[in-house]
Structure formats: C-alpha cells, structure tokens
N, C-alpha and C positions, 0 to 999 in steps of 0.2 A: 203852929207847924207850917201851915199855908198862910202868905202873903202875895195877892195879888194887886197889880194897881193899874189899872187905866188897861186890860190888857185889851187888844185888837188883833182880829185874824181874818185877813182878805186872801182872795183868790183869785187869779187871773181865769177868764173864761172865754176866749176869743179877746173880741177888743172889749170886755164889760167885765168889769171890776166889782165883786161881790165882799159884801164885808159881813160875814157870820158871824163874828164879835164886834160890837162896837162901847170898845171904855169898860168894860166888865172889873170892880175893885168889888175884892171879898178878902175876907180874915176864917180859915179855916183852923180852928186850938184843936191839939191833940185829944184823942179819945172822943171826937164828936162822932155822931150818926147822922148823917147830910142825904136829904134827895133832894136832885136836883130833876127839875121838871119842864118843862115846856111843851107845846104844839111843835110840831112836824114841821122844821124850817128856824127855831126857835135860836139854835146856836147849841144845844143841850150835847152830842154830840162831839162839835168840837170841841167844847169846854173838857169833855171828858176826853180829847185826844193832846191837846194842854194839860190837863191835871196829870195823865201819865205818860208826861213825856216821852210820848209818839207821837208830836207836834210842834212846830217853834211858833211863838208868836208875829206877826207882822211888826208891831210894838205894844211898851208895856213892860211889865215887869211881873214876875212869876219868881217868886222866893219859897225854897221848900227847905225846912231844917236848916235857917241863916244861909242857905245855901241862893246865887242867882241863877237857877238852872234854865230862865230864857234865854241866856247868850250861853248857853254852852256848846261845845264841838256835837255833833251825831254821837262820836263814839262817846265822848265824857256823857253825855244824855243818857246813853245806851249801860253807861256803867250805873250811875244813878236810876235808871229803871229797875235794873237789876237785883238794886242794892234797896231798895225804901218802896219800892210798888209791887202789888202782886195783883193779878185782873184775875177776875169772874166775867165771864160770855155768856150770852143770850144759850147759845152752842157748846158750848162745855169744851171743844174743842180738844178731847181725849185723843189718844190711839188705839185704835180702835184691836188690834192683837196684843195689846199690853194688857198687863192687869194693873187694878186702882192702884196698887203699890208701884210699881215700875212708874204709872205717868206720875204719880207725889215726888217720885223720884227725880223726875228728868231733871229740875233744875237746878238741882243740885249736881246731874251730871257733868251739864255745862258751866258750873261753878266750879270744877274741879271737887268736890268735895268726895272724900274719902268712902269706901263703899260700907263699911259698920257705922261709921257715923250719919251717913247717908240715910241708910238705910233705917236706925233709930226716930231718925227728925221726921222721916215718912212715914213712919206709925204711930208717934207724937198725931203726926198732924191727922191721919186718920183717924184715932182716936177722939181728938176734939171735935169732929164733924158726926161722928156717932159711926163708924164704919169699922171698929177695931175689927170685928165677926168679917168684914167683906174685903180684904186686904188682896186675896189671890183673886178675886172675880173679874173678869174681862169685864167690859161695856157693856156687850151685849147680854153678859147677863146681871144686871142691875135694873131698876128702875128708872127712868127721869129724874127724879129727885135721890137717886142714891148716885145718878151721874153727875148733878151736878155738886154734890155734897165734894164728890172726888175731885171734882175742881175747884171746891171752896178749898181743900187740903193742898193742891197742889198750889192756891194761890198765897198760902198762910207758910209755907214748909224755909222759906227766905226769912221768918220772921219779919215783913216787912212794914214801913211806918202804915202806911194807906193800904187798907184794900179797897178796891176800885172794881165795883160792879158795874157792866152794862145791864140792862133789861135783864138783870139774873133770873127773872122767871118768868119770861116772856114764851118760854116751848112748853111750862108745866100747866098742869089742870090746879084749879083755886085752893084744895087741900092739900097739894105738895107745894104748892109757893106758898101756904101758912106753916108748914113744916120750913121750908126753907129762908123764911122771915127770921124762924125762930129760934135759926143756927145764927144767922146773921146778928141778932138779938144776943144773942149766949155771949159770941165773940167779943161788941160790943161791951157787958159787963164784965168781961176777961182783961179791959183795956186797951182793945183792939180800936182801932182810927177808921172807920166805914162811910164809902162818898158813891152814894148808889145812884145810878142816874135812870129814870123812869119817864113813863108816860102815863101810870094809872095810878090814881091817888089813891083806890084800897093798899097799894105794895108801899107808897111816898107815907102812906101814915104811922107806916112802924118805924120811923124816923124821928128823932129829937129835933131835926130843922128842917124845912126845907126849903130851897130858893128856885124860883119859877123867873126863868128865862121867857122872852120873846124879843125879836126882831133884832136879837142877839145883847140884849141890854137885860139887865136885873130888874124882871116887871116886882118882885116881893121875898121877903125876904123875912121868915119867922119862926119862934120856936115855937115847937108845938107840933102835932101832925098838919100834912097839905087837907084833914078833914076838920080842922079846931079853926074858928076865927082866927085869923091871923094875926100875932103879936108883934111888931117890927121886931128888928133884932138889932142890937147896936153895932151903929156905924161903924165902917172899920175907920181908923186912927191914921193921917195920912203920914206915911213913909219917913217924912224930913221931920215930924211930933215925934213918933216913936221912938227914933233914934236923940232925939234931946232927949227926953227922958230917962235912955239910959246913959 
C-alpha cells in the first residue's frame, strides 16, 4: 500500500537549514498495524505529516496505492487525503455543540454525500466503535474515551485505506487507552490498515510492527511489539527491482 524511498524533509530556519528526515525507505502492505516511535526531535511527527499527506517531501518518493502522491498539486494531495486517509488526534478535535452523530457526519457533509446515506455510514461507523447507545450525546456528555471512540468513527465513516493516529491516547488515563487499543485492535482484525505514531511502548506494543525513528533515520525496524526483542523486518525491495519483477 505504502512505498517510500530515500524520502527527506528539510526546513528552512533563518539561515540554518534542518533536515527532520534524512533518506527515510519503508514498505507499508495493507492491513498492517505499524507504531511508529522515536524520542522528541526524532522525525516521528513529520513522518506522520508525510504519511497523510499534510506534508510534501523536500525529496524522495512516497507511493500510496500505485499512486506518486510526493509530486502531487496541494489540491490533488487534498483530494487523496480525502479519499484513502482518515486521522485520529491526541484531541479528538469534535464540536463541541454537535452531537457524536452530527461530527461522524461532517465529512461526509463536505463530500457532498447525501443526507440518508450520510447519515446510515454515521451509525455504521458508530456502531463499530461501540457507541450505537451514544449517537445523540454532545461532548460534553461523554467520556475521554467515548470522545475519542467518536473520533475513531468520524475517522473510519470515508471508509479510508490508512487510519493514521497521532498520540490517540496521549489525554486518556491507562484503562481508557486499553479500551481504546482495543477498538483499534477490533478494527485492525476487520482489515482495517492502522499507522499509529507514539512515544510510549505500553500503547507501540499493541502493534504487529513497529519502527523507531531517531535523528530522522530508521534507527529499527521489527515485527513484534516495541516490548518483544526485536525481529528485523525485511528490507524494503528497491523501486527499479520491483518494478522488473512485474
């Protein structure tokens, strides 16, 4: 699904030139469970503003579903976010006078999409997050972990290839981020594509891979939790191979 290669992402900062990625190649197959990890400074961040395309590369190449979306237009980017990504926030990032149903709604408002139909996909998806019972509830009357479930729904309601979590449970207490692992988890065996990006390996261990960034390079890369010995993971297959073989 993901084809990355060589990618680099610099920043201009006065006259000092900072390079938060440097040469980053990974192979992301559908239906995987990936945390990605590092220290404070690591790159882990930008990688995640790269993987959903709210970022271009300096260079490199970034391939999503045969697609090259590193050279693509803002808008054509903006269309493919649209269309194959769906984010989870640290912040759940609701409205806060809307109810759980109305925000599962919204992006399908901006989709154009019909309001029965709309409306169906929005309880689909609150149903697969466990909230069938909490459809009319505001914000504030829910939980942390039933706010963010509304945002796991409002990110799943696109049916999109990736969900792409930030710190998903970086505001919850250690029993709602095991409940909300374990939505994440559910999704997952449903054949859902999940690229969570963390900083605490109890959250990186409910993952099938995970790859630990620093100094914006791939310090490791394996399957297993970030708590198992580390298994390498095989190489990704360079660009000009792959394409012989097919």
């Amino acid at each position: 699904m993901i084809r990355i290669r060589e990618l680099t992402r610099a920043y201009e900062m006065g006259t000092e030139r900072i390079l938060a990625l440097r040469g980053v190649t990974l192979d992301i197959a559908r239906n995987e469970y990936i945390a990605i990890m590092g220290p404070s400074g690591s790159g882990k961040s930008t990688m995640m503003n790269l993987l959903g395309c709210l970022d271009t590369p300096t260079s490199g190449e970034y391939w999503l579903n045969g697609e090259e979306v590193s050279r693509l237009s803002d808008d054509a980017l903006a269309r493919v976010r649209n269309r194959e990504i769906g984010f989870v926030f640290q912040t759940f990032n609701l409205l806060p006078r809307a109810t759980a149903l109305h925000n599962v709604e919204l992006p399908l408002v901006y989709a154009g999409v019909g309001g029965r139909e709309r409306r169906e996909r929005a309880l689909r998806a609150l149903d697969r997050v466990g909230l069938a019972n909490r459809v009319q509830h505001r914000p504030n009357e829910l939980s942390g972990g039933q706010r963010q479930r509304v945002a796991i729904a409002r990110a799943l309601v696109n049916q999109p290839s990736i969900l792409l979590a930030d710190e998903p449970t970086g505001n919850l207490d250690s029993v709602t981020s095991e409940e909300i692992m374990q939505v994440f988890a559910d999704l997952h065996r449903g054949g859902q594509t999940v690229i969570m990006v963390t900083h605490e390996p109890d959250i990186a261990a409910h993952a099938e891979r995970t790859v630990v960034l620093r100094d914006g390079r791939v310090e490791s890369d394996s399957r297993g939790s970030a708590l198992d010995p580390y298994t390498p993971a095989a190489a990704p297959e360079p660009l000009a191979a792959a394409a012989g073989a097919r």
